[in-house]
Each structure stands twice: as C-alpha cells, then as structure tokens.
mmCIF entry with sequence, helices, sheets and N, C-alpha, C, O atoms, coordinates in Angstrom:
data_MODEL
# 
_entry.id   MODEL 
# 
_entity.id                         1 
_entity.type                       polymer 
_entity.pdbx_number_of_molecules   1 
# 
_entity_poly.entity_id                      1 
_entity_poly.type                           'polypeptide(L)' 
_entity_poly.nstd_linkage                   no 
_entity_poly.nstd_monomer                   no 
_entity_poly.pdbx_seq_one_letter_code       
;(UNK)(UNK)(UNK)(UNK)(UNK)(UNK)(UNK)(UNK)(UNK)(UNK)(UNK)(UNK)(UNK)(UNK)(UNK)(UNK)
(UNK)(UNK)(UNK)(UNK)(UNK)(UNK)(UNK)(UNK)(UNK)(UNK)(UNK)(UNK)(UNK)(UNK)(UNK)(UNK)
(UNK)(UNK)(UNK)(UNK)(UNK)(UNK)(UNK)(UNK)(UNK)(UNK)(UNK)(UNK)(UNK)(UNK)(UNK)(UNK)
(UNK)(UNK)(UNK)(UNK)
;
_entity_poly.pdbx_seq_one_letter_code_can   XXXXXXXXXXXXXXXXXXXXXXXXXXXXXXXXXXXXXXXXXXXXXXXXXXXX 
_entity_poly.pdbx_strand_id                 A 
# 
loop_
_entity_poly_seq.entity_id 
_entity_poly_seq.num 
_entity_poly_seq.mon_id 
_entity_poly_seq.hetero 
1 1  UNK n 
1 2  UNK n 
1 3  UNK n 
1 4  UNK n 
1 5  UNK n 
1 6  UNK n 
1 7  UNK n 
1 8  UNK n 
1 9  UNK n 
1 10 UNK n 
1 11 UNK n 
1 12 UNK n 
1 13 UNK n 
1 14 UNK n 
1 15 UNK n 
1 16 UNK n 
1 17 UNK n 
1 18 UNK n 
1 19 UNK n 
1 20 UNK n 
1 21 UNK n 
1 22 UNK n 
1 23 UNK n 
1 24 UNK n 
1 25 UNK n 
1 26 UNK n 
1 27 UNK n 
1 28 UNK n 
1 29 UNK n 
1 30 UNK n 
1 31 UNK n 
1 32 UNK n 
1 33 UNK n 
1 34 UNK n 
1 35 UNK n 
1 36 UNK n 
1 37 UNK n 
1 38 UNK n 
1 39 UNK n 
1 40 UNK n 
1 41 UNK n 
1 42 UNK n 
1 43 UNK n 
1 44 UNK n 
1 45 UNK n 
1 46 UNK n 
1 47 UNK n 
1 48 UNK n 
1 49 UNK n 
1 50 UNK n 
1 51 UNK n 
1 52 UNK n 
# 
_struct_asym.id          A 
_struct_asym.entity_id   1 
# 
loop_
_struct_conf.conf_type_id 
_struct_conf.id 
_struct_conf.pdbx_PDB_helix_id 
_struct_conf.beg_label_comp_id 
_struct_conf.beg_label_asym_id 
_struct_conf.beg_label_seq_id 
_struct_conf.pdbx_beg_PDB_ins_code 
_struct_conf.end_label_comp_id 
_struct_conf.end_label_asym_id 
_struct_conf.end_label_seq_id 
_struct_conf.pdbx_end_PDB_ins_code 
_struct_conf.beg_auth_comp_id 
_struct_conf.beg_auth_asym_id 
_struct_conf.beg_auth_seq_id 
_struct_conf.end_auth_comp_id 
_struct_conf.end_auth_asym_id 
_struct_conf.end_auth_seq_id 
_struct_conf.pdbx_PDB_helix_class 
_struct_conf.details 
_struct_conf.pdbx_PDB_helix_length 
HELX_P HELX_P1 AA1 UNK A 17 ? UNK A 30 ? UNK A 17 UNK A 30 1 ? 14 
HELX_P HELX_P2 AA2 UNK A 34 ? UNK A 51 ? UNK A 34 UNK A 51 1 ? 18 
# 
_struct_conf_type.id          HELX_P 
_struct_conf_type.criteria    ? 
_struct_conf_type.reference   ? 
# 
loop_
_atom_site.group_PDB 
_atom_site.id 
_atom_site.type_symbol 
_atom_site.label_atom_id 
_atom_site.label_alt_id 
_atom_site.label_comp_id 
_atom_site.label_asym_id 
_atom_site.label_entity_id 
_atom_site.label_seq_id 
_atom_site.pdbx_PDB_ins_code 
_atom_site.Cartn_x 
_atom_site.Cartn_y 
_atom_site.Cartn_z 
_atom_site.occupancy 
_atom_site.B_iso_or_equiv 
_atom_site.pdbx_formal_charge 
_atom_site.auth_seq_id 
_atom_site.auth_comp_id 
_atom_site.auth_asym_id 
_atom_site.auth_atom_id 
_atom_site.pdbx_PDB_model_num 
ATOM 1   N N  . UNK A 1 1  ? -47.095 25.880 -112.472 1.00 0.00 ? 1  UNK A N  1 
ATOM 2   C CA . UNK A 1 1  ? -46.351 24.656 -112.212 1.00 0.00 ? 1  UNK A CA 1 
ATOM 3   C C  . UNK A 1 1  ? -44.898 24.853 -112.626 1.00 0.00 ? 1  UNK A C  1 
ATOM 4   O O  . UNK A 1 1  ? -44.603 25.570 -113.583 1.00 0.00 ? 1  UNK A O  1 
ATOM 5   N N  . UNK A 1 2  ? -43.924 24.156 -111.833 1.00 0.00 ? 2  UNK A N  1 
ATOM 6   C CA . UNK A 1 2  ? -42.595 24.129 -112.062 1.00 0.00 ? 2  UNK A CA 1 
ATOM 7   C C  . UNK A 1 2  ? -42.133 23.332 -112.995 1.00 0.00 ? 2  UNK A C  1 
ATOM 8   O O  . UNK A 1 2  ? -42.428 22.143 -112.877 1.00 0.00 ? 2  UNK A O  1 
ATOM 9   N N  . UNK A 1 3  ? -41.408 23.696 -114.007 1.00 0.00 ? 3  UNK A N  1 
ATOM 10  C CA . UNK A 1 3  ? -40.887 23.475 -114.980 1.00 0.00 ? 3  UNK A CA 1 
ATOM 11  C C  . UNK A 1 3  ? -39.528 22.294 -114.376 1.00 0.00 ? 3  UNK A C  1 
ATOM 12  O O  . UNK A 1 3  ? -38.407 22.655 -114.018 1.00 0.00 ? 3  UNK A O  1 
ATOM 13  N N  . UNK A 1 4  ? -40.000 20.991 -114.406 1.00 0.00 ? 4  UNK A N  1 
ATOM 14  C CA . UNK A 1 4  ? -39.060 19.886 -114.262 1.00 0.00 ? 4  UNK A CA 1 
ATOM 15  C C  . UNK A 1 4  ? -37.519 20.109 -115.010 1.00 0.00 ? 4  UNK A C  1 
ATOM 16  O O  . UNK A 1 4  ? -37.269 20.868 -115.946 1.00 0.00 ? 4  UNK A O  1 
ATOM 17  N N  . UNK A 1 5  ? -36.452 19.072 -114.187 1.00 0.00 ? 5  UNK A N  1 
ATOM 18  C CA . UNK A 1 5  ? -35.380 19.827 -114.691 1.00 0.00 ? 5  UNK A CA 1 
ATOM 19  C C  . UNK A 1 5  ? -34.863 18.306 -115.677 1.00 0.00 ? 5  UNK A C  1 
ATOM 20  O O  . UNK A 1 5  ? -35.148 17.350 -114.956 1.00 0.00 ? 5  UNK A O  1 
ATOM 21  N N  . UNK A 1 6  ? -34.521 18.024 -116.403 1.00 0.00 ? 6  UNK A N  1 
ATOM 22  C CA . UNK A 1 6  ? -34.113 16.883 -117.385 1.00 0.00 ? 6  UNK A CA 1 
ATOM 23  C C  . UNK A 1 6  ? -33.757 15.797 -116.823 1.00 0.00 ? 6  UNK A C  1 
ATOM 24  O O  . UNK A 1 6  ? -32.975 16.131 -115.933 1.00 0.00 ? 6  UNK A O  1 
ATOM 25  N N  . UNK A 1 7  ? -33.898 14.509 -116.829 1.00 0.00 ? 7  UNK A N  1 
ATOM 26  C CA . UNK A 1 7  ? -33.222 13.504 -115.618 1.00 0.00 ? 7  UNK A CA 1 
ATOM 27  C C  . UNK A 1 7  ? -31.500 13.806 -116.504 1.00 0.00 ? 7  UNK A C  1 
ATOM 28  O O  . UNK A 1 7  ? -31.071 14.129 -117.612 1.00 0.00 ? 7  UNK A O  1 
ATOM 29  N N  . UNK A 1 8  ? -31.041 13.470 -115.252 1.00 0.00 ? 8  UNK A N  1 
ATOM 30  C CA . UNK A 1 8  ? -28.934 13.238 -116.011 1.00 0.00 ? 8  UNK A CA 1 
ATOM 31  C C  . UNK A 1 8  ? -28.722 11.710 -115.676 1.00 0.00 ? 8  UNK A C  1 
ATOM 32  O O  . UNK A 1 8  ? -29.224 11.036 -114.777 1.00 0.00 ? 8  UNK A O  1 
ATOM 33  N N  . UNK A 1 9  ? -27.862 11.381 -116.632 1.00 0.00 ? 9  UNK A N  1 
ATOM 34  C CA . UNK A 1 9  ? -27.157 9.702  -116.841 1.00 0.00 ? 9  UNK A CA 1 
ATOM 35  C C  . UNK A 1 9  ? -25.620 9.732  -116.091 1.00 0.00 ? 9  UNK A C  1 
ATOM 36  O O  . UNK A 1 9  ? -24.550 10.249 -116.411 1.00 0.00 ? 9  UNK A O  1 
ATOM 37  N N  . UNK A 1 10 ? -25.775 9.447  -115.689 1.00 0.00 ? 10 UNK A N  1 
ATOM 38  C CA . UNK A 1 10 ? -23.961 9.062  -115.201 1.00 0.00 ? 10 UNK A CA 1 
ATOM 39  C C  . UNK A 1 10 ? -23.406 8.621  -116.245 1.00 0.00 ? 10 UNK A C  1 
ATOM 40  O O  . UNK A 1 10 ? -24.117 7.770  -116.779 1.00 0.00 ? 10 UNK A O  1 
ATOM 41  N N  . UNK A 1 11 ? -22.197 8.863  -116.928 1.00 0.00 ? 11 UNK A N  1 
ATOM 42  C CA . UNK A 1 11 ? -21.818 8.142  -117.490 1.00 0.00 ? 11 UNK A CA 1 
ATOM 43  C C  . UNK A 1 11 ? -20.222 8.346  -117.524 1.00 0.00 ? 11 UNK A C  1 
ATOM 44  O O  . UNK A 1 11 ? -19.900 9.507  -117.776 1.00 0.00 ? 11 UNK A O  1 
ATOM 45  N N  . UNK A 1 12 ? -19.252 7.528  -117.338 1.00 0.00 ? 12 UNK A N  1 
ATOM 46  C CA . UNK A 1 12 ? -17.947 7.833  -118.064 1.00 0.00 ? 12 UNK A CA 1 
ATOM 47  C C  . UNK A 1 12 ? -17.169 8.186  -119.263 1.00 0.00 ? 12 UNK A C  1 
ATOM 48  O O  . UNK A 1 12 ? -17.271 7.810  -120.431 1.00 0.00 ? 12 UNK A O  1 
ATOM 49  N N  . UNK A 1 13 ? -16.489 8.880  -118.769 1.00 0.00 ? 13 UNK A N  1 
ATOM 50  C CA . UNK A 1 13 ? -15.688 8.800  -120.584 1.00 0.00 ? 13 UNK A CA 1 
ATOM 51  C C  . UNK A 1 13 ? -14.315 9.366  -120.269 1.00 0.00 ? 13 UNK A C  1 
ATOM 52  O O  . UNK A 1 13 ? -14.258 9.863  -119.144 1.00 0.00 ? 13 UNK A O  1 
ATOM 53  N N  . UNK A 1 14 ? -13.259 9.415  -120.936 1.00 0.00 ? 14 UNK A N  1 
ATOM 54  C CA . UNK A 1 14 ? -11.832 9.640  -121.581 1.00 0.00 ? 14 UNK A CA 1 
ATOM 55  C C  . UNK A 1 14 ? -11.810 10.515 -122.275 1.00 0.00 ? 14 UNK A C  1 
ATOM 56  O O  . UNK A 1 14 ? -12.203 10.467 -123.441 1.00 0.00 ? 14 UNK A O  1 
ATOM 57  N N  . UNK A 1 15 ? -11.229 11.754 -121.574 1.00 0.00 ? 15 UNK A N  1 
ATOM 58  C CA . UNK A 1 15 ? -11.168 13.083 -122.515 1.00 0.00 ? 15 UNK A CA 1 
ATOM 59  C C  . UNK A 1 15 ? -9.267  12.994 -122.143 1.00 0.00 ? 15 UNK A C  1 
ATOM 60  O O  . UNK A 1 15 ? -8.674  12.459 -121.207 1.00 0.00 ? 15 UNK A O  1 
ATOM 61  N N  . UNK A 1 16 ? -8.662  13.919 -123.564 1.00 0.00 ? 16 UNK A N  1 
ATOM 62  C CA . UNK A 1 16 ? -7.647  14.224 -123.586 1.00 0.00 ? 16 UNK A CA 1 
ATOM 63  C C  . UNK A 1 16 ? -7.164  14.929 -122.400 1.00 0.00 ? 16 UNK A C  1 
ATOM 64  O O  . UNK A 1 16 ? -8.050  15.554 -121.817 1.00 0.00 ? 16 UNK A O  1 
ATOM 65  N N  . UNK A 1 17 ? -6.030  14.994 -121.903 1.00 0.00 ? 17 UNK A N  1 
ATOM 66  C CA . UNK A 1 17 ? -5.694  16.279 -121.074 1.00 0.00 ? 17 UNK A CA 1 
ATOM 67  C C  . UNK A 1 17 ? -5.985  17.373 -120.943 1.00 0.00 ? 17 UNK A C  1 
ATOM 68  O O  . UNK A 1 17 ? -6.677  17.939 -120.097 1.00 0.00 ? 17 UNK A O  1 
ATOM 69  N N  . UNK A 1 18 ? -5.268  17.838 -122.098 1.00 0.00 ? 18 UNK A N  1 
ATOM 70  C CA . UNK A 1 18 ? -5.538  19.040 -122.339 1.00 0.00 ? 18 UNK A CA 1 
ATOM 71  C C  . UNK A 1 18 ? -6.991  19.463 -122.881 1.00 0.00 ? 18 UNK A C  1 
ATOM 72  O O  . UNK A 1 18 ? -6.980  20.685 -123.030 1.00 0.00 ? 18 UNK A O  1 
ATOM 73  N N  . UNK A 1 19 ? -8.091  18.982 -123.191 1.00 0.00 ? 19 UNK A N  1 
ATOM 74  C CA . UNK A 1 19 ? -9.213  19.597 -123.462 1.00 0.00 ? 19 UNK A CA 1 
ATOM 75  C C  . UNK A 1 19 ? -9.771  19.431 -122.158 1.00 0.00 ? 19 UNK A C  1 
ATOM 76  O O  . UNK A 1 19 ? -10.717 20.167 -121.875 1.00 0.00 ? 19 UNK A O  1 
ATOM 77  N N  . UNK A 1 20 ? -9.438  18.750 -121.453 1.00 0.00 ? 20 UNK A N  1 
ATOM 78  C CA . UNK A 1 20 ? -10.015 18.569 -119.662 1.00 0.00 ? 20 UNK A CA 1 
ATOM 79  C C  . UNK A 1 20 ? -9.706  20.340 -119.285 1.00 0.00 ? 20 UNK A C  1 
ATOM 80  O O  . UNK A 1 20 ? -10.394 21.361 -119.306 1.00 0.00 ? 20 UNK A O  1 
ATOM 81  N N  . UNK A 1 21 ? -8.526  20.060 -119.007 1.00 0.00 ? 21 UNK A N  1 
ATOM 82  C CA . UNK A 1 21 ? -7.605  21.425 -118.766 1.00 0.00 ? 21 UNK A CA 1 
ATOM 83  C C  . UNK A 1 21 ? -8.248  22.918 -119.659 1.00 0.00 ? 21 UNK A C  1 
ATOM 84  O O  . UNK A 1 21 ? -8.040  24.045 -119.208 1.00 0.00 ? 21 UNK A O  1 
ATOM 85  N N  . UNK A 1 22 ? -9.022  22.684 -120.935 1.00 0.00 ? 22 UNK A N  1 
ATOM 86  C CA . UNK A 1 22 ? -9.211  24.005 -121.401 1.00 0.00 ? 22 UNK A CA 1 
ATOM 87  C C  . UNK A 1 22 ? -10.429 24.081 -120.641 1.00 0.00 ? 22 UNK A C  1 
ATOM 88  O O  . UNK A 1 22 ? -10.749 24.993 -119.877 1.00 0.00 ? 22 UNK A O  1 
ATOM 89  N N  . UNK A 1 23 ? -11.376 22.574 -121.041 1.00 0.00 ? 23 UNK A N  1 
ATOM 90  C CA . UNK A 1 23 ? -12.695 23.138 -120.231 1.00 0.00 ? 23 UNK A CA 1 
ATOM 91  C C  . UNK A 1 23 ? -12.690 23.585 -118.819 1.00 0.00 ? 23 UNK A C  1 
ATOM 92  O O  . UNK A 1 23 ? -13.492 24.459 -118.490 1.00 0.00 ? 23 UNK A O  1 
ATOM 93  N N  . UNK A 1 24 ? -12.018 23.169 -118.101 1.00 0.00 ? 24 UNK A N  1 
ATOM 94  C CA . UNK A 1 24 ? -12.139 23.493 -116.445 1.00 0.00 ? 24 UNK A CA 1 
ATOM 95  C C  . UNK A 1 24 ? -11.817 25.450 -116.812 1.00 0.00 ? 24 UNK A C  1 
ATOM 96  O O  . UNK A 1 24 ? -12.366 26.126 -115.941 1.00 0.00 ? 24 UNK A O  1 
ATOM 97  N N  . UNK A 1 25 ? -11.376 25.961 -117.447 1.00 0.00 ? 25 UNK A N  1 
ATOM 98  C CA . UNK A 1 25 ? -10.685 27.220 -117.596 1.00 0.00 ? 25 UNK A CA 1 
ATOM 99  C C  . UNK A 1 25 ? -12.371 28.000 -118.020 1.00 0.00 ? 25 UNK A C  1 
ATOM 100 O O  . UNK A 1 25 ? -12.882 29.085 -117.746 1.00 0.00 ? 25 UNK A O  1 
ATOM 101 N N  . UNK A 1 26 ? -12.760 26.955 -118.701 1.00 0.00 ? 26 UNK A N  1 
ATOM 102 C CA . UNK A 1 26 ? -13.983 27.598 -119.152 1.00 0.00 ? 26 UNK A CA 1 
ATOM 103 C C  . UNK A 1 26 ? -15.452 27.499 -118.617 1.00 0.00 ? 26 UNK A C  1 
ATOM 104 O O  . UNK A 1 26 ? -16.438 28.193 -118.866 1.00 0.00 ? 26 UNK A O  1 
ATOM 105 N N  . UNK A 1 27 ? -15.263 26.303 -117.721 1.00 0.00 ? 27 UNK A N  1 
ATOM 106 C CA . UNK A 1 27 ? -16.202 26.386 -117.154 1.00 0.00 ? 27 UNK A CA 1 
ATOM 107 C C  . UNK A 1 27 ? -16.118 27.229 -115.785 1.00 0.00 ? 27 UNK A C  1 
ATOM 108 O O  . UNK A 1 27 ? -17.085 27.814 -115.298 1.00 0.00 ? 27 UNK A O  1 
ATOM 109 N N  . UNK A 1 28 ? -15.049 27.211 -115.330 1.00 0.00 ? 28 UNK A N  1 
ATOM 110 C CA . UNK A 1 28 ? -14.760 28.671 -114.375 1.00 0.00 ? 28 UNK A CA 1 
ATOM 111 C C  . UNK A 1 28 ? -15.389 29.565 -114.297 1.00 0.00 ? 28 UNK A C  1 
ATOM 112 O O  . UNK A 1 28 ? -16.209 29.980 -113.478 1.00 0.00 ? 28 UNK A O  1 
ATOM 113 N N  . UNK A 1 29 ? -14.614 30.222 -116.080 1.00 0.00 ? 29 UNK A N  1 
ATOM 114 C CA . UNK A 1 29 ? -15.090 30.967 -116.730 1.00 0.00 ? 29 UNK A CA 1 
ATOM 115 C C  . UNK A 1 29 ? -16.673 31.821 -116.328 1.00 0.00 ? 29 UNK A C  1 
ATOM 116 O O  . UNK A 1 29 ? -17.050 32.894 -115.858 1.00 0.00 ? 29 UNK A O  1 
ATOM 117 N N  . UNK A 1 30 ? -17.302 30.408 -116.922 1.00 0.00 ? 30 UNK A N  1 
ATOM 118 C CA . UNK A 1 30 ? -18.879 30.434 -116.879 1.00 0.00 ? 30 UNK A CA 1 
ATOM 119 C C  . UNK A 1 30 ? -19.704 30.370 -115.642 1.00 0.00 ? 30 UNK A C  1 
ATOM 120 O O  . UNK A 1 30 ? -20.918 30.567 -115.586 1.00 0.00 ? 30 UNK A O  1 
ATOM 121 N N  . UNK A 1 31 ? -18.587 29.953 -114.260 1.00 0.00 ? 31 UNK A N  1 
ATOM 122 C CA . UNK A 1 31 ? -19.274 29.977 -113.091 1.00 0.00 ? 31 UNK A CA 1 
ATOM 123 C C  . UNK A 1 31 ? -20.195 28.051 -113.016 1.00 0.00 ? 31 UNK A C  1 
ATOM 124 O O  . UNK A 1 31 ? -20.947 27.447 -112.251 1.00 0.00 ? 31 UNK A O  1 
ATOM 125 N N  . UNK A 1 32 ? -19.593 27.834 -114.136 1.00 0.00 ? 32 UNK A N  1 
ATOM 126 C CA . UNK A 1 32 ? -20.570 26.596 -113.783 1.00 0.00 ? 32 UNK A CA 1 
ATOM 127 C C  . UNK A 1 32 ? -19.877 25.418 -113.342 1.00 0.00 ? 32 UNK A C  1 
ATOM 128 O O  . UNK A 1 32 ? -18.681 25.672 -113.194 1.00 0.00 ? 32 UNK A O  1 
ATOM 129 N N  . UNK A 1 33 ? -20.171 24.221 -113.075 1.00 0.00 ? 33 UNK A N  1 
ATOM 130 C CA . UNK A 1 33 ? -19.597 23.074 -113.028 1.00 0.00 ? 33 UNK A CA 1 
ATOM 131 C C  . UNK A 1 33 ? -18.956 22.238 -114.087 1.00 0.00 ? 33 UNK A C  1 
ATOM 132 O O  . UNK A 1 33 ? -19.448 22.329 -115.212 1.00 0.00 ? 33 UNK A O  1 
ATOM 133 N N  . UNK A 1 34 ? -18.117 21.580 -113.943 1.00 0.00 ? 34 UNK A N  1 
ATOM 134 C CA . UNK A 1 34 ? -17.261 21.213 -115.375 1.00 0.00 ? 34 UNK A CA 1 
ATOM 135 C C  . UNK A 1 34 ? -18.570 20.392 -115.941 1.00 0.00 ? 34 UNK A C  1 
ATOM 136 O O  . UNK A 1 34 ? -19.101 20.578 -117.035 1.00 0.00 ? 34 UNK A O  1 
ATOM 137 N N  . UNK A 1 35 ? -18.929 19.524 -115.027 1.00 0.00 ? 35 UNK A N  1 
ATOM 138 C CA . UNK A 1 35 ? -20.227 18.685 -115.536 1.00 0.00 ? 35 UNK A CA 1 
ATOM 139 C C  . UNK A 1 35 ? -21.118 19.351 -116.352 1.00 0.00 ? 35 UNK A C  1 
ATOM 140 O O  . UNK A 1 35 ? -21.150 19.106 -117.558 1.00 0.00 ? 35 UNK A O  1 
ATOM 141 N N  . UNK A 1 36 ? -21.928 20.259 -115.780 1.00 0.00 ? 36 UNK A N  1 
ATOM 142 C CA . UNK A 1 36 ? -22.622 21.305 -116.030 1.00 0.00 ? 36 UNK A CA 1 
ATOM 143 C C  . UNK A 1 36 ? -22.182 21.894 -117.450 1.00 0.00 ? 36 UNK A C  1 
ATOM 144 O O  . UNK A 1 36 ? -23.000 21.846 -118.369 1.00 0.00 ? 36 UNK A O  1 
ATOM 145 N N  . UNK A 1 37 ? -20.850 22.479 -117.670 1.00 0.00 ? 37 UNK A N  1 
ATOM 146 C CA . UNK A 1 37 ? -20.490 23.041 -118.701 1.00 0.00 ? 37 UNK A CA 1 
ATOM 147 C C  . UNK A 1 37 ? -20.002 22.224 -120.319 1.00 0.00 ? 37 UNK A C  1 
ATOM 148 O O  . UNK A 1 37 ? -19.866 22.577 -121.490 1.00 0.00 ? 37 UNK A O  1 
ATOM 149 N N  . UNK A 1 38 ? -19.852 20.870 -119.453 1.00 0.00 ? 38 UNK A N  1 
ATOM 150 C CA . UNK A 1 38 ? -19.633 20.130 -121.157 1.00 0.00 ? 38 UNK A CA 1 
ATOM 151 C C  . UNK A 1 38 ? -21.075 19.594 -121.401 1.00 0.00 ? 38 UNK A C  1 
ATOM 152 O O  . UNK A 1 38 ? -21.336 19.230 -122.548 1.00 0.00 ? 38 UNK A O  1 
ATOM 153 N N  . UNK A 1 39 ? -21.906 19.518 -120.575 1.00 0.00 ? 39 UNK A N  1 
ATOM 154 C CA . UNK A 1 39 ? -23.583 19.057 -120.568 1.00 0.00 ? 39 UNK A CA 1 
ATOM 155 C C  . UNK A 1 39 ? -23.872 20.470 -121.926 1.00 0.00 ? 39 UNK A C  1 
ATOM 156 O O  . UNK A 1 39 ? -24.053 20.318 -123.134 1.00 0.00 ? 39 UNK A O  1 
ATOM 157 N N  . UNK A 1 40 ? -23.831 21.410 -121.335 1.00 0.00 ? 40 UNK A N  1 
ATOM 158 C CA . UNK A 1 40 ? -23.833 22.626 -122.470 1.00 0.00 ? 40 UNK A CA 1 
ATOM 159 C C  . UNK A 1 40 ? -23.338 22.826 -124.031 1.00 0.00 ? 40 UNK A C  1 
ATOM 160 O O  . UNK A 1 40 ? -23.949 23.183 -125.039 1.00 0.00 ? 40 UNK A O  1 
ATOM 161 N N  . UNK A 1 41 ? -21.729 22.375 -123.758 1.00 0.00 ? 41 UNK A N  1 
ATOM 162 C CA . UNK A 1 41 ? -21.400 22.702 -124.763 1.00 0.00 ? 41 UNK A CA 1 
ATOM 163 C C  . UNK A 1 41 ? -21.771 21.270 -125.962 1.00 0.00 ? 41 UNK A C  1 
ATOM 164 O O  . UNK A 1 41 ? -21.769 21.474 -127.176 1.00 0.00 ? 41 UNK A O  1 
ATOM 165 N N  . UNK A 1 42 ? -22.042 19.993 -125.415 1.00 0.00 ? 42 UNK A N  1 
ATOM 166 C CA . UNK A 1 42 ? -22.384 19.183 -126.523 1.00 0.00 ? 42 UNK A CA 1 
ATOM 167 C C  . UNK A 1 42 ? -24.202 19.753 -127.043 1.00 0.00 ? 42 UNK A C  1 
ATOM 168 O O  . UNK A 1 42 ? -24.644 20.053 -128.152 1.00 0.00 ? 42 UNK A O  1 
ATOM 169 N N  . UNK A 1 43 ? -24.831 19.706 -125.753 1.00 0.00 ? 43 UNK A N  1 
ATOM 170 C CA . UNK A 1 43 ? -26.206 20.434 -126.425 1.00 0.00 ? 43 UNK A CA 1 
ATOM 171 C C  . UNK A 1 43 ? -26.252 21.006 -127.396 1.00 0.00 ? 43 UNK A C  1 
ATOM 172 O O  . UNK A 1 43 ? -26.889 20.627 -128.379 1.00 0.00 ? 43 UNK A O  1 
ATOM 173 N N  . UNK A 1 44 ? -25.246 22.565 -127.293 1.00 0.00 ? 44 UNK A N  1 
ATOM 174 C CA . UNK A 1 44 ? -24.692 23.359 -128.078 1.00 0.00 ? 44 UNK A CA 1 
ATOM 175 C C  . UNK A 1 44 ? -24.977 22.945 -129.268 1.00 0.00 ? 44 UNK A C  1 
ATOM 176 O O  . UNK A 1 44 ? -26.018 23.159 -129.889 1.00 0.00 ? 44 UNK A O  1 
ATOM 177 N N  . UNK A 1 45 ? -23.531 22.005 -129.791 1.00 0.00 ? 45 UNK A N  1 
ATOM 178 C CA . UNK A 1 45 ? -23.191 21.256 -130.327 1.00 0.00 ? 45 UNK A CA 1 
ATOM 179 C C  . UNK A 1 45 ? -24.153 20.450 -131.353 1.00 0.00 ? 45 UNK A C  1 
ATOM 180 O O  . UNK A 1 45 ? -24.025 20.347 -132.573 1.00 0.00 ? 45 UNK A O  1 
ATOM 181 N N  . UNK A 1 46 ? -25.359 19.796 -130.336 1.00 0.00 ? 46 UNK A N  1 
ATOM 182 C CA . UNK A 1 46 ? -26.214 19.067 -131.245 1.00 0.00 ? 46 UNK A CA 1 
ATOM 183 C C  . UNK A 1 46 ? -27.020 19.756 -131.688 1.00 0.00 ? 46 UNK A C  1 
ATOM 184 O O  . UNK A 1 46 ? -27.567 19.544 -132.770 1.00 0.00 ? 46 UNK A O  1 
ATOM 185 N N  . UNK A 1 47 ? -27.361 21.149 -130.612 1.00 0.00 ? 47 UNK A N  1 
ATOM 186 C CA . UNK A 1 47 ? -28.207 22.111 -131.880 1.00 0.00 ? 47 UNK A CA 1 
ATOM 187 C C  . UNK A 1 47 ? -28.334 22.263 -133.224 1.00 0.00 ? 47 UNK A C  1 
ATOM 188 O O  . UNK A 1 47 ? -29.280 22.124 -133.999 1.00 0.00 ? 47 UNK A O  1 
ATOM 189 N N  . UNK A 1 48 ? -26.615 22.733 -133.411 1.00 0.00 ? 48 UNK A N  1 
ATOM 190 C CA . UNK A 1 48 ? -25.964 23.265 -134.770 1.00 0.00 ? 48 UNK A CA 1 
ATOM 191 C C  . UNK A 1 48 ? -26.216 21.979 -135.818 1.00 0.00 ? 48 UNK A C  1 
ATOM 192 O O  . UNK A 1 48 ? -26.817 21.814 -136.879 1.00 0.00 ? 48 UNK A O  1 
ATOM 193 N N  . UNK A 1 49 ? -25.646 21.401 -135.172 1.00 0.00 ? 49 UNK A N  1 
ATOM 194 C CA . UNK A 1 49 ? -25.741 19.835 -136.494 1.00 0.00 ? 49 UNK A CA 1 
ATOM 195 C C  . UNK A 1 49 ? -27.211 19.823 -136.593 1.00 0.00 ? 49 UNK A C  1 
ATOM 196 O O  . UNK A 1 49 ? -27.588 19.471 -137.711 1.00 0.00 ? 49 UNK A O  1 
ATOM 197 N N  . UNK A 1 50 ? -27.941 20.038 -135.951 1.00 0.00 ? 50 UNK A N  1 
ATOM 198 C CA . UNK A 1 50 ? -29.530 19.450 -136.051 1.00 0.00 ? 50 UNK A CA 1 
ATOM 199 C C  . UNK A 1 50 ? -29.488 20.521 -137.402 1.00 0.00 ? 50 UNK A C  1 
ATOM 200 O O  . UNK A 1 50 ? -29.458 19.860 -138.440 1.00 0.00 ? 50 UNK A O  1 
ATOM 201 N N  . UNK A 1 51 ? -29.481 21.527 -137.571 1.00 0.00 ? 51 UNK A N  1 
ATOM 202 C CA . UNK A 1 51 ? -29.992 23.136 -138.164 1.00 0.00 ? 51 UNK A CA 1 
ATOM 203 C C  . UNK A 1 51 ? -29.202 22.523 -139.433 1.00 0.00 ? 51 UNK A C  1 
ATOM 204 O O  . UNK A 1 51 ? -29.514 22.964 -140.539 1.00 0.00 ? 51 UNK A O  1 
ATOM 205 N N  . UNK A 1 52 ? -28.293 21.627 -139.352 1.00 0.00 ? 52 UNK A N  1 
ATOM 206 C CA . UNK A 1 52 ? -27.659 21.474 -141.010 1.00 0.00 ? 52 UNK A CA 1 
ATOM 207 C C  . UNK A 1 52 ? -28.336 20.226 -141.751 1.00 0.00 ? 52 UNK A C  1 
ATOM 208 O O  . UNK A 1 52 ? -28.026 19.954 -142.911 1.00 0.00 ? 52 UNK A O  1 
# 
C-alpha cells in the first residue's frame, strides 16, 4: 500500500523581504518549490526544538 502524502493548509503569512529573497535562492537551490522548501525547513526546525 501507498504511503499517503500529509493533507497541506493554505495559509498566509508576512515574511520579510529579504528572507523571501534568501529562501527562493535556496529553494532553487534544492530544486524544490518555495512552498515545498519552507514546509521543510520549519519541520526541520520543529524537529530540533522537539530533541531539546
């Protein structure tokens, strides 16, 4: 059986310029979608805090 993929929320938000501007560089980077790539990096994110 196929491994379902997470439902996603729409949601808005207000990012600075310039961290817009670094992520698009990085999600490039990564080949992924900007969506896609800040979806990642907060995951990331909540990993680490979880582990402390």
């Amino acid at each position: 059986m196929e491994a379902m993929k997470p439902l996603k929320v729409k949601i808005s938000v207000s990012l600075d310029e310039e961290i817009v501007k670094k992520l698009r560089i990085l999600a490039e980077e990564d080949d992924r979608q900007l969506s896609s790539y800040i979806n990642l990096v907060l995951r990331n994110y909540l990993r680490e805090r979880e582990k402390t």
